[in-house]
C-alpha positions in Angstrom: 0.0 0.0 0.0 1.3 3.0 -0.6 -0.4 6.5 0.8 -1.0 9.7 -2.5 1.4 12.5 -2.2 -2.0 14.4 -1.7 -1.9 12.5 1.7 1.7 12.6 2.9 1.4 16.4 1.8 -1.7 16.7 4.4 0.3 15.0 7.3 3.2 17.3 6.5 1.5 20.3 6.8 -0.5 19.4 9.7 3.0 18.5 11.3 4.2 21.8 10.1 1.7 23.7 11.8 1.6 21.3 15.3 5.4 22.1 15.2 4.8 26.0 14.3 2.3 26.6 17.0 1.0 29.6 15.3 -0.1 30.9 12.2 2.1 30.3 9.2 2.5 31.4 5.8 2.5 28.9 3.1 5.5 29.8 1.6 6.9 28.7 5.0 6.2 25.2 4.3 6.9 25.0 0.7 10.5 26.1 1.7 10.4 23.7 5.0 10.2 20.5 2.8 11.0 21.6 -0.6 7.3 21.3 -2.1 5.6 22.6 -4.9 3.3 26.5 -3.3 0.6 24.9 -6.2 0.4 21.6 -4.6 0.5 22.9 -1.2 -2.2 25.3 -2.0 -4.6 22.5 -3.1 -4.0 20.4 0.5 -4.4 24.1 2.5 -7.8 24.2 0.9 -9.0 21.0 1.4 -8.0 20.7 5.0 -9.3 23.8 5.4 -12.9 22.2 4.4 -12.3 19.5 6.5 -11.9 21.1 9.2 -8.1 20.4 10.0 -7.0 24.2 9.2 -7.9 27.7 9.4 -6.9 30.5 7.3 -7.2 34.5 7.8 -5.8 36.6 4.9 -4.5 40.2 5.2 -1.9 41.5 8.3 -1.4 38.9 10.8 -3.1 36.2 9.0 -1.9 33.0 7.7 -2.7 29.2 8.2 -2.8 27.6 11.6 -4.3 24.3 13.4 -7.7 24.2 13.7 -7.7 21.1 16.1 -5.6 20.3 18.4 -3.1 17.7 18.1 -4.4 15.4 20.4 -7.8 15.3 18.1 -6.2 14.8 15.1 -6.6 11.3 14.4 -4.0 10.4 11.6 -6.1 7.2 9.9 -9.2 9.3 10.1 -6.9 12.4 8.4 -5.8 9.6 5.9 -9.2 7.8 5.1 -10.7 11.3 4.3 -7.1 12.2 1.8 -6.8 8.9 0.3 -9.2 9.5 -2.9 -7.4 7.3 -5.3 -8.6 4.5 -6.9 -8.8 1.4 -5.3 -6.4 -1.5 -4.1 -7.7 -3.7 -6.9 -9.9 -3.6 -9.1 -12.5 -6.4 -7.3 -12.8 -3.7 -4.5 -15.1 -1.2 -6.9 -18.3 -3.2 -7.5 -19.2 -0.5 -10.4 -15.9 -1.4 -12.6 -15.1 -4.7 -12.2 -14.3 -7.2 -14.7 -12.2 -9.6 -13.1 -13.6 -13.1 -13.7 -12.3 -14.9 -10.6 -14.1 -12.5 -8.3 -14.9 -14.2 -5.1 -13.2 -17.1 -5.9 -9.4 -16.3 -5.9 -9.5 -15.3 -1.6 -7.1 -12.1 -2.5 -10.0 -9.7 -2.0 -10.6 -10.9 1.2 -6.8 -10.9 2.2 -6.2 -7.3 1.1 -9.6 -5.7 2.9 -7.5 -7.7 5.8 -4.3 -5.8 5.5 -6.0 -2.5 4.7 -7.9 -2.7 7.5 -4.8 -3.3 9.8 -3.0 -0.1 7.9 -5.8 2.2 9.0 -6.7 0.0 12.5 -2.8 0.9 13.0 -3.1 4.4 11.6 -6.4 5.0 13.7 -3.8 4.5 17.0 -2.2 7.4 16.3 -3.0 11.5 16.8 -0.6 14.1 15.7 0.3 14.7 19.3 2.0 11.4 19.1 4.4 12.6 17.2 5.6 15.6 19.1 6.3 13.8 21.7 9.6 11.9 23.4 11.7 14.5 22.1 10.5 14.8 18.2 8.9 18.2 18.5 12.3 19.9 19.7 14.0 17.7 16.4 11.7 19.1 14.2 11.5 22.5 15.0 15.1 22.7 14.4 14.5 21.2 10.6 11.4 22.9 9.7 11.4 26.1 11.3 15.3 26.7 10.3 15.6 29.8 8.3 16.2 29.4 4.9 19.7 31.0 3.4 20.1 31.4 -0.2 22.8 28.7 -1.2 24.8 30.6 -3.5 25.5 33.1 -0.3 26.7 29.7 1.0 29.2 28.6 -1.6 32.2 28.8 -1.0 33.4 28.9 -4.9 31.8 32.1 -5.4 32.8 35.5 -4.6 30.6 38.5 -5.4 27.9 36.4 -6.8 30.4 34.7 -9.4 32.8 31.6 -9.5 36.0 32.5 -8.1 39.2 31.9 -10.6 37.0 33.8 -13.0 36.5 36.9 -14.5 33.1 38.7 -15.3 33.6 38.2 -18.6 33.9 34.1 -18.7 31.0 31.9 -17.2 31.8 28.1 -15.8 31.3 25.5 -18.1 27.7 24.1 -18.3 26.6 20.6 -17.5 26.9 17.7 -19.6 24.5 15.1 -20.5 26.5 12.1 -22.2 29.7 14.0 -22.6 28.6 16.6 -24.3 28.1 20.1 -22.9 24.3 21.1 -22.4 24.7 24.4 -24.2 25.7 22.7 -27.7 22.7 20.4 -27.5 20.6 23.5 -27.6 19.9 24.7 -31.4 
């Protein structure tokens, strides 16, 4: 089984904002874990519906919890995300077309397992993750101010490679030997 990036998006941001403790931007998450703003904006909204978030717009606005940790109830977070299609195919009554329906025993086995992930899931609240320590971790990670890399590097000086005048540029990359600038014509 394997969870949408719609749904490990959701339980980022949730964590994000459990972590925060306050109202957010959304630009502050995008940075945090390197994610699309588009895609981010999509999971504000809907957990915004659901009842996960809440937003204010204008000065001192932003995106904070709605809940608190402790209510939110990560296989309940991840049933309501989870909007893909099906396991299998047998699973949706409407389109299937599998022949050995009912007889084969694998529809019965995976309802099984999926049932254990979310009965395992449904054990959880986001609280249980801040705890023994994990909260301190992550606020060091996600809340970390972001520094421009090239500010960073230590080849550059004045915002160019060093060994090099501001009349040459360093080579470009190559893909198969050959430099990516001649493969452009």
């Amino acid at each position: 089984m394997r969870l949408s990036l719609f749904s490990d998006y959701s339980l980022r941001v949730l964590l994000f904002g459990a972590v925060k403790g306050g109202p957010f931007p959304l630009h502050e998450v995008a940075d945090a874990y390197n994610i699309s703003r588009h895609h981010l904006v999509k999971v504000v909204n809907n957990l915004t519906k659901q009842g996960y978030l809440s937003t204010r717009r204008g000065r001192g606005g932003g995106i904070e919890l709605a809940m608190k940790p402790e209510d939110i109830q990560i296989g309940s977070l991840v049933r309501r995300t989870e909007t893909s299609s099906p396991l299998v195919e047998c699973f949706d009554s409407a389109t299937n077309t599998c022949p050995i329906n009912g007889c084969c025993g694998f529809k019965g086995a995976l309802a099984n397992a999926v049932g254990a992930f979310y009965g395992t899931l449904d054990n959880y609240t986001l609280q249980d993750f801040l705890e023994s320590g994990n909260k301190e971790a992550l606020r060091g990670i996600l809340l970390a101010k972001r520094v421009n890399q090239r500010a960073n590097d230590p080849l550059l000086e004045n915002g160019r490679h060093a060994n090099t005048s501001a009349m040459t540029v360093p080579l470009s990359p190559t893909v198969n030997g050959r430099l990516l600038g001649d493969m452009i014509t």
